[in-house]
N, C-alpha and C positions, 0 to 999 in steps of 0.2 A: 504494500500500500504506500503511494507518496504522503512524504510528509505533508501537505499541502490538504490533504485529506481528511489526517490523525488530529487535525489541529482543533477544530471545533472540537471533536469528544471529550478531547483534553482541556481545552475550556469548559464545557458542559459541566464534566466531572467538579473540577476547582468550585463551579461557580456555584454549583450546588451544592459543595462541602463548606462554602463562603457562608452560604445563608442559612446553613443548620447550625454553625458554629455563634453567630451572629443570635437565632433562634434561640440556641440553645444560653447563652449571654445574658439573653433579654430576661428572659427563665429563671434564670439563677438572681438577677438584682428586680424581681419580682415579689419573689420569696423572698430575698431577703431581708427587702421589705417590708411586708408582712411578719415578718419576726420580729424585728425591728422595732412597727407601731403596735401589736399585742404585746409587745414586755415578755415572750416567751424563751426568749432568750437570756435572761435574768432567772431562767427558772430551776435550773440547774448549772450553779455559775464555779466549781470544781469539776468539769468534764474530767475522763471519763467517769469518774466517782459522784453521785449524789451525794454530798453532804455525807462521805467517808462511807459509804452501801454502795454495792454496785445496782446501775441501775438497769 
């Protein structure tokens, strides 16, 4: 196959690992977020130990 060819695929691929990475980004400072404004994060504030018990 000429390179001339392979070139889009290979874009294709990138561009769509672009926008799941990007996706997947958005996701993460979403949630984190969200833990953030419930104070759930303050709830066990000794990770991996609850307050010396595992949790």
């Amino acid at each position: 196959m000429p390179p001339a060819l392979a070139k889009p695929t290979t874009y294709r691929h990138f561009h769509r690992l672009a926008w799941l990475a990007c996706a997947f980004a958005f996701c993460v400072i979403v949630f984190g977020a969200f833990v953030r404004l419930s104070n759930a994060g303050l709830s066990c504030p000794d990770w991996p130990t609850c307050y010396g018990r595992a949790a």
